[in-house]
N, C-alpha and C positions, 0 to 999 in steps of 0.2 A: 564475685564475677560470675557471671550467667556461664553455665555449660552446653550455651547453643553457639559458640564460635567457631567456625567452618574453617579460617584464615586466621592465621596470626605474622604480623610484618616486625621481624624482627633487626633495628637498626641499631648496631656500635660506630660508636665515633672516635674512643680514646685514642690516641697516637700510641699507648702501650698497651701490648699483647698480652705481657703477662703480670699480675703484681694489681689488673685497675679494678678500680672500686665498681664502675659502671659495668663492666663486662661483669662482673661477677654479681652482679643486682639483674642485668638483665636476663642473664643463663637461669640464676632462677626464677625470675618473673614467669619465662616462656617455658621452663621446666615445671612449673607449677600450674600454667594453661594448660599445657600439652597434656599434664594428669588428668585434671580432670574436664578438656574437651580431645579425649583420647583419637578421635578421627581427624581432627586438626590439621591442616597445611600449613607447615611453619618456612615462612620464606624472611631467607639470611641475606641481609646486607651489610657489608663492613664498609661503613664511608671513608675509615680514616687513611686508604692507600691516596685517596684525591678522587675527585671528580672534574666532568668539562666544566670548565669556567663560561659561562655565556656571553655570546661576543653578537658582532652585529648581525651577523648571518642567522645566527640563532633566535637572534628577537625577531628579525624581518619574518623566517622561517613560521613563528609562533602566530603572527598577523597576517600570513598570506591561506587561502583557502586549502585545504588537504590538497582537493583535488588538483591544486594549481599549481604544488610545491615541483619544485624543479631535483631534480637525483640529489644536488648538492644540498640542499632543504630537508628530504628527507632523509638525508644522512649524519645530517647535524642533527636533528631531533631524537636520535635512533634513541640514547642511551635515557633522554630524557620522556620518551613513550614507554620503555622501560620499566625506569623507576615510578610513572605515574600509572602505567600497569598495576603494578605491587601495591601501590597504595589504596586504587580504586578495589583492588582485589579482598583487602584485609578488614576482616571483622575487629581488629585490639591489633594498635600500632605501640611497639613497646621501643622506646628510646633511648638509649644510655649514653650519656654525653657530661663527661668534665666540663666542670666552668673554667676555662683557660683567659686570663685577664680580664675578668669580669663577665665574658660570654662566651658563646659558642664555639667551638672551633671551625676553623675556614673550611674543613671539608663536609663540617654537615650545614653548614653554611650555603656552599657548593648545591648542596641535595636540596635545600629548602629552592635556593632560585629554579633549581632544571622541572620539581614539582609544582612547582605556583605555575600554570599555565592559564589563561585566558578559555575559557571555553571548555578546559578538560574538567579543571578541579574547584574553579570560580567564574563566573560571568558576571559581566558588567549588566547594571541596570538603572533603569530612572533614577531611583532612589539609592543607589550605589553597589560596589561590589557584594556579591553572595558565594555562600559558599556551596558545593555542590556533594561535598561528601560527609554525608549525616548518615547517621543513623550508626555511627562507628564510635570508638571507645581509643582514648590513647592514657598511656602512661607510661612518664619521665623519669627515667632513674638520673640522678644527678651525683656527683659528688664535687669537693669544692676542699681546698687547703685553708683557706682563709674565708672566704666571702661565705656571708648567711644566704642560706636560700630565702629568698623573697624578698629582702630589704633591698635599699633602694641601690646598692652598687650591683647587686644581681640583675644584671641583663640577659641570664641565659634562659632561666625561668619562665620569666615575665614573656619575655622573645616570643620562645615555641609557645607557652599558651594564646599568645595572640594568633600566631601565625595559625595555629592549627583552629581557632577560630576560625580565623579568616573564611576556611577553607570547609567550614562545616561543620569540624570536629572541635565540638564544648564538653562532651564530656572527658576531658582530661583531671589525671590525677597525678599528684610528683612526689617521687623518695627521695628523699633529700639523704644522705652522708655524707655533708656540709660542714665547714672547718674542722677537716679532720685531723690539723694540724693543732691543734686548742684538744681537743676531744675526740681521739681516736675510737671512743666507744659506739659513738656514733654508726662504726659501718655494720657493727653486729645488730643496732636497734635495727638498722636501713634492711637488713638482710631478713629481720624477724618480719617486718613491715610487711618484704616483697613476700613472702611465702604467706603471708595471710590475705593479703590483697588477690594473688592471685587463685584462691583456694577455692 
């Protein structure tokens, strides 16, 4: 990892606090940034209490011009200008997210809809959507009881590498600590993985 990162966004999704395999692959992912790009701004997001759910006010809100939004427009967008702050801000997006029936869980879930906006993080064009935030670095810490990272019931994988495509962000890399019910050795390789990745 390059020791010119200014920002670091650091995102947990687990529903558990204490005991997760992703919090504790992500703590040292950004423990391991933080070393060595020691000036670093490490900006903490915990998704897994929930986030807004997008409803119609909020889509309308995302389609009507800034300057046009009406108080209740830009009140609905707050949290999600917010979180597209943080993202647009962050040089290495670090993700730690359980595969919970196959995918994602609903609240980082939640975080991907309030982020994908029109115009902030992708625009549309002739030739189809783009994505607007390059030049960034992300990587997924996953972990999973049963499902292999990357085969084909893994939807959570697959998911975020698309989405953060979508969005600009290809160069993505994933730690997998994947059926750790079969192979509990798994979280110590995941753990050796994240401290050399991040080095």
């Amino acid at each position: 990892m390059s020791s010119d990162v200014k920002t670091i966004l650091h995102i947990d999704a687990s529903a558990r606090k204490t005991g997760s395999v992703t919090r504790e692959l992500t703590e040292t992912l950004v423990k391991s940034l933080a070393t060595a790009n020691r000036d670093a701004k490490i900006l903490t997001r915990d998704v897994s209490q929930g986030l807004p759910f997008i409803d119609e006010t909020w889509v309308g809100a995302t389609f009507t011009d800034p300057a046009e939004r009406t108080p209740e427009q830009r009140l609905k967008l707050a949290v999600s200008d917010t979180l597209v702050s943080e993202l647009k801000a962050a040089d290495v997006v670090v993700i730690g997210t359980p595969i919970y029936n196959f995918s994602v869980p609903a609240a980082l879930k939640a975080w991907i809809d309030q982020v994908a906006r029109a115009r902030e993080t992708f625009q549309y064009t002739e030739n189809g959507p783009v994505g607007l935030l390059k030049d960034k670095k992300a990587i997924i810490a996953v972990a999973s009881g049963g499902t292999q990272a990357g085969s084909e019931i893994d939807f959570a994988t697959t998911y975020l590498k698309h989405f953060l495509g979508f969005l600009g962000i290809t160069d993505v890399t994933v730690i997998a600590a994947d059926q750790l019910m079969v192979n509990p050795d798994k979280r110590a390789d995941a753990i050796s993985l994240a401290e050399q990745l991040a080095a």
